[in-house]
C-alpha positions as CSV (number, residue, x, y, z in Angstrom):
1,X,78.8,62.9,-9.9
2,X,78.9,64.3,-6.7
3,X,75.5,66.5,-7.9
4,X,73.6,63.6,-8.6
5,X,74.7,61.7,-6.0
6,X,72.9,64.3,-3.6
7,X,70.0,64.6,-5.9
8,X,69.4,61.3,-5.0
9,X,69.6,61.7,-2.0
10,X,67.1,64.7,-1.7
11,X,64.5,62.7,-3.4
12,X,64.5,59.8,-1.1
13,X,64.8,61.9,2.0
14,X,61.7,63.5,0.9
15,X,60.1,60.1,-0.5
16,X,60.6,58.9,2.7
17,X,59.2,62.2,5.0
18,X,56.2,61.9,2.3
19,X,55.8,58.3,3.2
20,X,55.5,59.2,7.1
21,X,53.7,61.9,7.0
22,X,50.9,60.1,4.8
23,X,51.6,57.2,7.8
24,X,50.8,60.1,10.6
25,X,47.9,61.5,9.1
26,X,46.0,58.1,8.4
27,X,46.7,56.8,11.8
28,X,44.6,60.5,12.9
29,X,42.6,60.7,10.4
30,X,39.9,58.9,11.8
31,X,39.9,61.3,15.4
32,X,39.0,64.1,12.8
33,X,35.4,62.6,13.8
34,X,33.7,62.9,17.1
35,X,34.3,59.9,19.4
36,X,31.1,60.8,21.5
37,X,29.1,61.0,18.5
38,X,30.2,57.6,17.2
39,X,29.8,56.1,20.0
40,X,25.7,57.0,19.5
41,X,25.9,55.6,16.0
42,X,28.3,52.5,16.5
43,X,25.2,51.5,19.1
44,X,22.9,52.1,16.5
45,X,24.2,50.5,13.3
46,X,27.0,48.3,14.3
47,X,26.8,47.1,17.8
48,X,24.3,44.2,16.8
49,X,27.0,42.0,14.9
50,X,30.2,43.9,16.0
51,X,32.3,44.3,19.7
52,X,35.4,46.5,19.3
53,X,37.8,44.3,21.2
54,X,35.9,41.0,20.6
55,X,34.8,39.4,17.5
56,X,30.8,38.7,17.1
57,X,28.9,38.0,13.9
58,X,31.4,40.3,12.5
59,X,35.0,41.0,13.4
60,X,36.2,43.2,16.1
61,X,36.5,47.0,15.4
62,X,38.8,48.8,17.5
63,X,41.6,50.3,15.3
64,X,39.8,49.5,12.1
65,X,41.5,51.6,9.4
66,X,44.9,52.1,11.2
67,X,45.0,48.0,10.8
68,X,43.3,48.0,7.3
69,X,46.0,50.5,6.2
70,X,48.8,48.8,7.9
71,X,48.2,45.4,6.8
72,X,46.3,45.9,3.6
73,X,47.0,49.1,2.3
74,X,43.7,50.1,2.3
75,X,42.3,53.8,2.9
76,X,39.2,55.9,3.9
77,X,37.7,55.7,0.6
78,X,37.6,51.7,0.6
79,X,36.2,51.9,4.2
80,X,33.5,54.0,2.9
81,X,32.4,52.2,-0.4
82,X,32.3,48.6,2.3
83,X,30.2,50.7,5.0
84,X,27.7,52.1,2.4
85,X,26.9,48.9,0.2
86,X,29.6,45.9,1.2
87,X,28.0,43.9,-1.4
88,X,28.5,46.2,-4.2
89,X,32.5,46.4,-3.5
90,X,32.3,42.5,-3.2
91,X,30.6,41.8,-6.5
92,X,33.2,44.4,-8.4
93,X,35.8,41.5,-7.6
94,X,37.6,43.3,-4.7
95,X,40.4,41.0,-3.3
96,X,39.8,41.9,0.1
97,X,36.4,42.4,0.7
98,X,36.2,38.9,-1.0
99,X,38.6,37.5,1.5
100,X,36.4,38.6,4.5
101,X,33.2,37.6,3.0
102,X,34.5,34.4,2.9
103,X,36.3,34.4,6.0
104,X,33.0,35.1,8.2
105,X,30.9,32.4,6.6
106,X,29.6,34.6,3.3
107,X,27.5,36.6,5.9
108,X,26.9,40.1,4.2
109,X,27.4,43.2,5.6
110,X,24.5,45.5,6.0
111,X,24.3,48.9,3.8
112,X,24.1,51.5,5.4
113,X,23.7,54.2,2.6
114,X,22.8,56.9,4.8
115,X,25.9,57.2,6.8
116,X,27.2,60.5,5.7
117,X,31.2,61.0,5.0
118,X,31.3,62.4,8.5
119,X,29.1,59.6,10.5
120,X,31.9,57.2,9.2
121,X,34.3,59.8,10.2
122,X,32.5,59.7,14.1
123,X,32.3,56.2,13.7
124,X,36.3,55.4,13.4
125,X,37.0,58.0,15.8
126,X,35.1,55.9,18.7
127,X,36.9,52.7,17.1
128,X,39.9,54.5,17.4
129,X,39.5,56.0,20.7
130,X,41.6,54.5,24.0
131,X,39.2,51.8,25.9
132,X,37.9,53.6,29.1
133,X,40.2,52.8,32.3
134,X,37.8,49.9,34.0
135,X,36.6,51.4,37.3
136,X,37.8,50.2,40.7
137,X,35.8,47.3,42.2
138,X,34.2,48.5,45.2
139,X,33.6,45.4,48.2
140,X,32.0,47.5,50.6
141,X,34.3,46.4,52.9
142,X,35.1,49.3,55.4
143,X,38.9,49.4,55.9
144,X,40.1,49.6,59.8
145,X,42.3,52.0,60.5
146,X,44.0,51.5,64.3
147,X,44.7,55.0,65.7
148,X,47.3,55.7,67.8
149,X,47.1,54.9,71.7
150,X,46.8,51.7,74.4
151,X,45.6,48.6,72.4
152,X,42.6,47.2,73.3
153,X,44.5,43.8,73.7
154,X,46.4,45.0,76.1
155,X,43.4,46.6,78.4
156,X,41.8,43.2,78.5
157,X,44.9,41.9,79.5
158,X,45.4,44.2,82.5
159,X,41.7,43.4,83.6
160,X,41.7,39.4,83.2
161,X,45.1,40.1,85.6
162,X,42.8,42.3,88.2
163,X,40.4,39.7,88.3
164,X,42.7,37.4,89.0
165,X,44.7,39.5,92.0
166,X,41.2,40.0,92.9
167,X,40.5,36.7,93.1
168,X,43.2,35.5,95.2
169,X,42.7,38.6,97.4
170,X,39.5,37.4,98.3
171,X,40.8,33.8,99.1
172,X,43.3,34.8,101.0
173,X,40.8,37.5,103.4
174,X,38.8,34.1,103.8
175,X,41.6,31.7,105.0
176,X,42.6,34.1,107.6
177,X,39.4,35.1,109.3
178,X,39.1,31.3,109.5
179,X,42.5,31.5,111.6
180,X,40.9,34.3,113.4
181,X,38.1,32.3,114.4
182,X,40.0,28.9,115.7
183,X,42.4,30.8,117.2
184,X,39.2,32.8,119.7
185,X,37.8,29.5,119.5
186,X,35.1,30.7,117.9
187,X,32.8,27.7,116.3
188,X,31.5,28.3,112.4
189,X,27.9,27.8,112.5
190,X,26.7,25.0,110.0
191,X,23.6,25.6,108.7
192,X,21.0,22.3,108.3
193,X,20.9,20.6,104.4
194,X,17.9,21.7,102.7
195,X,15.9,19.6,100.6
196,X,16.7,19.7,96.7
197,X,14.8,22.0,94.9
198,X,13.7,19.0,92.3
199,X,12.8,16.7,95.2
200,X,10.5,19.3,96.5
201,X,9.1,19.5,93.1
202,X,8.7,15.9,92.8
203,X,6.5,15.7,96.6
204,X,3.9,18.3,95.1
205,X,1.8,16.9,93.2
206,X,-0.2,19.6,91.9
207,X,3.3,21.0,90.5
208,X,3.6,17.9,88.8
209,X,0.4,17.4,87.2
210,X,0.4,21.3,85.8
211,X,3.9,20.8,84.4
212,X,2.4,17.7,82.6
213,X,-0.7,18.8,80.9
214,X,1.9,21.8,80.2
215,X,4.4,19.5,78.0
216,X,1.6,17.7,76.8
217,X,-0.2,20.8,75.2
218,X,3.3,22.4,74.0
219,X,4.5,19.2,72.4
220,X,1.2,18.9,70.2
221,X,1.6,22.8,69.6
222,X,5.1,22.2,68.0
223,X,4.1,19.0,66.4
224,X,1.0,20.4,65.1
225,X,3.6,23.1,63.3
226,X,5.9,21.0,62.0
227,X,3.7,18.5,60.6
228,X,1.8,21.6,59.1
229,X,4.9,23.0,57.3
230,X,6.2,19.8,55.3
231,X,5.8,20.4,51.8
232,X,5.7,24.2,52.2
233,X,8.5,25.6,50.7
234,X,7.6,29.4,50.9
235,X,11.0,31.8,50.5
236,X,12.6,28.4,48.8
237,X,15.6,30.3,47.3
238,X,18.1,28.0,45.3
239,X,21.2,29.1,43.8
240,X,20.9,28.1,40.2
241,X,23.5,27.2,37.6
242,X,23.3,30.1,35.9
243,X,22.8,33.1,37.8
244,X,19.4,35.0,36.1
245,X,18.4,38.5,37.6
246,X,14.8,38.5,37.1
247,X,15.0,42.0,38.6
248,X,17.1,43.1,35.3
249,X,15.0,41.6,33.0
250,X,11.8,41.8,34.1
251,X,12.1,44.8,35.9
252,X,14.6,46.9,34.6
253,X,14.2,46.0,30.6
254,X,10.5,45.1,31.1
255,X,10.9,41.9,28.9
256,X,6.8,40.5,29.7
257,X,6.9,37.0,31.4
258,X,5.5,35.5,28.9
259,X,8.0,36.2,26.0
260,X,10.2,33.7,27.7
261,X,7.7,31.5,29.7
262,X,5.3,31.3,26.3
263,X,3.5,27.9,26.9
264,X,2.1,29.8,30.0
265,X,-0.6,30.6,27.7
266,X,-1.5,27.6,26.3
267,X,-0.6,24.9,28.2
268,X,-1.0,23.4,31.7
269,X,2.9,24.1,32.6
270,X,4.6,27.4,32.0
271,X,8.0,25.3,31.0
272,X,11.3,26.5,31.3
273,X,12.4,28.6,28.2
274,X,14.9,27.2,25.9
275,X,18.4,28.4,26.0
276,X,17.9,29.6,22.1
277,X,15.5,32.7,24.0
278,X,18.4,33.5,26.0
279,X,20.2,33.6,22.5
280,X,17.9,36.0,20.8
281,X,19.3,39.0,23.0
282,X,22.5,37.6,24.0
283,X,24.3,37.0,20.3
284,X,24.5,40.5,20.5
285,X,24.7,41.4,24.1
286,X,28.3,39.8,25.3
287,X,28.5,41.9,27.9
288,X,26.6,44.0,30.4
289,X,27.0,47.9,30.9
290,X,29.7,48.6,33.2
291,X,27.5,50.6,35.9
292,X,25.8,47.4,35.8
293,X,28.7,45.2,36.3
294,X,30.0,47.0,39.3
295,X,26.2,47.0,40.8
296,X,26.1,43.3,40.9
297,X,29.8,42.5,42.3
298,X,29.1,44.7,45.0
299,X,25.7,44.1,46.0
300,X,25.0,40.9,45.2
301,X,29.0,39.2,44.3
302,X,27.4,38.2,40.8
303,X,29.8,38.3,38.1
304,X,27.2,38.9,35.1
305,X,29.4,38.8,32.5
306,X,30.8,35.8,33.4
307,X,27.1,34.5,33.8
308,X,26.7,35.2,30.2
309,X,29.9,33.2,29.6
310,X,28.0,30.7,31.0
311,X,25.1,30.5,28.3
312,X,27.6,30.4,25.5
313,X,29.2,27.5,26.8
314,X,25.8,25.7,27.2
315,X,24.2,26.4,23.9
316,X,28.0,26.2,22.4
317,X,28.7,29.7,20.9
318,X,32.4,31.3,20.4
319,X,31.3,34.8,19.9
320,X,30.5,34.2,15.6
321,X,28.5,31.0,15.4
322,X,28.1,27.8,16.7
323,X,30.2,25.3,17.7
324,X,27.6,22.6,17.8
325,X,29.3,21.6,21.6
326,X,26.8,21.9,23.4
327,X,26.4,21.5,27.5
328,X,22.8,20.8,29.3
329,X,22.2,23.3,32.2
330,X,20.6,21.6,35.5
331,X,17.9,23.9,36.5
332,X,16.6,23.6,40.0
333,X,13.1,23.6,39.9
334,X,11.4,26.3,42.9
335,X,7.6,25.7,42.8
336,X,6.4,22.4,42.6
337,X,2.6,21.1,43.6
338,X,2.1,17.5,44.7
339,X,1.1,15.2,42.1
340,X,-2.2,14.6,43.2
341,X,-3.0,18.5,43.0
342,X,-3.9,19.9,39.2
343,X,-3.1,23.5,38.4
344,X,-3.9,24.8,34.6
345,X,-1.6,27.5,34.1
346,X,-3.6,28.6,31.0
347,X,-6.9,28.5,32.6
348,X,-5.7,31.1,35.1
349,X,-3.5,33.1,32.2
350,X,-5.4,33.2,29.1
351,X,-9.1,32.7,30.8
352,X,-8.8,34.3,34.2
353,X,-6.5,36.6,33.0
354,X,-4.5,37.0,36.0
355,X,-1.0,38.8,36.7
356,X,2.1,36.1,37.1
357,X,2.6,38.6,40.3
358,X,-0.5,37.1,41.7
359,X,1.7,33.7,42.7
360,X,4.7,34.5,42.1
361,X,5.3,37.8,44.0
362,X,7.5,40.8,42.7
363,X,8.8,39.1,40.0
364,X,10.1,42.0,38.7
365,X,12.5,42.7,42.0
366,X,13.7,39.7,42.5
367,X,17.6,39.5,41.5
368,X,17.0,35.9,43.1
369,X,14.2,34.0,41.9
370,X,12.2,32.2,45.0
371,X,8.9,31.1,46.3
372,X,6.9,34.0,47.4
373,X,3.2,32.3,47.9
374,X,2.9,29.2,50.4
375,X,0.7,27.3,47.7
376,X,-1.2,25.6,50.0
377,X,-5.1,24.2,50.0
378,X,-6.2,27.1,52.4
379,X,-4.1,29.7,50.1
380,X,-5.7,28.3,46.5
381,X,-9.3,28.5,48.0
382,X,-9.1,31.2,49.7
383,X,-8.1,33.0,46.3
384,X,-11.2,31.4,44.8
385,X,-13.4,32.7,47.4
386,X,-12.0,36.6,47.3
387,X,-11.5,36.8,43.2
388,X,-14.4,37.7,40.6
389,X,-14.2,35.6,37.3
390,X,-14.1,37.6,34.2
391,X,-16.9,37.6,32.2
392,X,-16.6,40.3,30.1
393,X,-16.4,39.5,26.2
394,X,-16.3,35.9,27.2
395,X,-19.1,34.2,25.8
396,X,-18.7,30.8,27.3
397,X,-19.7,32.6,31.0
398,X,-22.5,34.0,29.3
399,X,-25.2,31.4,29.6
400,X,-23.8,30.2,33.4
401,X,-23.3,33.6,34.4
402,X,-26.7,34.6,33.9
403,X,-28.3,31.4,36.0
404,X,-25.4,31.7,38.8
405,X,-26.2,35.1,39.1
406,X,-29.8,34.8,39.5
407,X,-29.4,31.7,42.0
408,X,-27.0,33.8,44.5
409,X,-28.4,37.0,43.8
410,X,-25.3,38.5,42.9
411,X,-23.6,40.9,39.9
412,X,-20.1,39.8,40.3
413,X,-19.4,35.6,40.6
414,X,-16.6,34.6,42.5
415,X,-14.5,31.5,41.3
416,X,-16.1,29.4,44.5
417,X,-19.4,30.3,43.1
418,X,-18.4,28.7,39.9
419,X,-17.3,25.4,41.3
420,X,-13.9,26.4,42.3
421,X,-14.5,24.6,45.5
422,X,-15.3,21.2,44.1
423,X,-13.1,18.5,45.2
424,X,-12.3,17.1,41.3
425,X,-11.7,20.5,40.0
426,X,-8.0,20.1,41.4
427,X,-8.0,16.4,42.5
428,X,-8.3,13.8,39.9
């Protein structure tokens, strides 16, 4: 008995190492792969619908098949048949792959039949991998470090007393050479009162007249200015509910002006984009790249990521879909022309063909959007005085072009020469 008993007990002792060891070597088997290179093809094939600590179109990846084989049992092989053709392994009547199918809204996985055994193998090393220690937040702010000696508290303390002995030193050297002097009966001389320096001012009358046609012409000057500037909201700056870095966008990604402001092209206003354009990059862009992050805390104290939080709490989105909650987002509106003034942004877009830079400034460096142009009369006609109107492969100049040219003997027609002067071409 006592021989079976520790058969037995051989067998489970080894069951049980066999059971720990296959553990051990599922929870490494995916850093047989190369992090770095999985980290190139994660960006590439999943990072559009998956985050790895946060859930997206797809659920979140980090620790994928230490969790799979943990809570489901599942192993390499199963991760491989779902990566290469997830629709397949859900049509053979898998239990699982049904469940998450349904689970994330019947949205299928793409195949990706090309991944070879080690590509999935780089891929679930990079899930697998420790997150990245986040890097210190630098402020800027220059610590003060007090070195060792007198205070500078207590220097200005002993001169404000100095002064002060001082002080009474020199009222005291006063009240005894007064003494001095009654006591050798010596008489203080007192000198006559002399005329205020603003009643002398006020008896000359040539003073008097100067000073007032010298108000006179400084108050106009200054009231001329003011008056001049009302309405002119050059360098108009506002902060805007949502923080947008035109400098990123524009400037950095190069996204053109026009993919967001479209009905510059067409119509009379360039509109403000619809959140859902916002949308089209940021389903899949939750987050900002980390050199990026730390680049707009410390030189501009802009959170961006939380920014983006922003815009999924406006157009309602948890990170897989929409909620359908959704919040309206108060633009501030910078440039604005009075209502008696018409301005076609199409005409100058599509026809003229100009550069949004040619109003709006450096677009493309401003992390702030603002006002760069003054907009005024003066600045509109001066611009149609100093810029040539394309004719090239336009017919409709053609025919006008030709007359225009002949009647001011020029090649080249400005936009004055083409009635960009006239009153009702900007006032109705």
């Amino acid at each position: 008995m006592k021989h079976v008993i520790y058969r037995n007990l051989t067998s489970q002792i080894l069951r049980l190492g066999f059971i720990l060891l296959l553990t051990f070597s599922t929870s490494l088997n995916a850093q047989e792969g190369d992090p770095a290179n999985g980290k190139s093809l994660f960006n590439a094939n999943c990072a559009a619908c998956h985050k790895l600590n946060k859930p997206m179109t797809g659920p979140a990846l980090a620790n994928v098949e230490q969790r799979l084989y943990e809570e489901e049992g599942l192993d390499r092989e199963w991760l491989n048949k779902w990566i290469r053709n997830s629709s397949a392994l859900i049509k053979s009547g898998d239990a699982y792959a049904n469940k998450i199918y349904n689970e994330w809204n019947q949205v299928a996985m793409n195949a990706f039949p090309q991944l070879s055994d080690q590509d999935i193998s780089d891929i679930l090393a990079y899930t697998a991998a420790p997150p990245p220690a986040p890097a210190p937040v630098e402020t800027g702010a220059e610590v003060m470090v007090q070195e060792p000696g007198i205070s500078n508290d207590l220097i200005l303390g002993a001169l404000a007393v100095l002064f002060a002995l001082l002080a009474l030193a020199l009222i005291l050297v006063k009240r005894t050479l007064n003494r001095f002097a009654e006591a050798k009966g010596i008489e203080a001389v007192i000198e006559e009162k002399r005329i205020p320096i603003w009643k002398a001012f006020v008896q000359n009358q040539f003073l008097v007249l100067v000073s007032v046609i010298f108000l006179l012409l400084a108050s106009g000057y200054f009231a001329y200015g003011y008056f001049m500037q009302i309405g002119i909201d050059q360098g108009y700056e506002p902060v805007q509910p949502i923080h947008y870095s035109h400098r990123i966008h524009a400037g950095e990604n190069g996204i053109d002006c026009k993919y967001c402001h479209s009905s510059a092209r067409v119509s009379k206003h360039s509109g403000i984009p619809s959140l859902n354009i916002c949308m089209n990059c940021h389903k899949a862009i939750g987050e900002v790249a980390e050199a990026t992050q730390q680049e707009g805390i410390k030189e501009f104290g802009v959170d961006y990521n939380a920014e983006i939080q922003k815009l999924y709490e406006a157009v309602g989105w948890d990170g897989t879909g929409y909620t359908g909650e959704t919040q309206p987002v108060k633009w501030i509106r910078i440039h604005n022309l009075p209502d008696f003034a018409y301005f076609n942004h199409s005409q100058h877009v599509s026809v003229a063909g100009l550069e949004c830079q040619t109003c709006h400034g450096p677009v493309e460096e401003m992390e702030i959007m603002y006002q760069h142009s003054p907009l005024t009369m003066g600045w509109c006609i001066n611009c149609h005085r100093e810029t040539n109107v394309k004719v090239k492969d336009n017919g409709y100049y053609t025919k006008i072009h030709e007359q225009l040219s002949k009647k001011y003997g020029v090649e080249q027609l400005t936009a004055a020469q083409m009635g960009g002067l006239e009153c009702g071409k900007c006032h109705y």
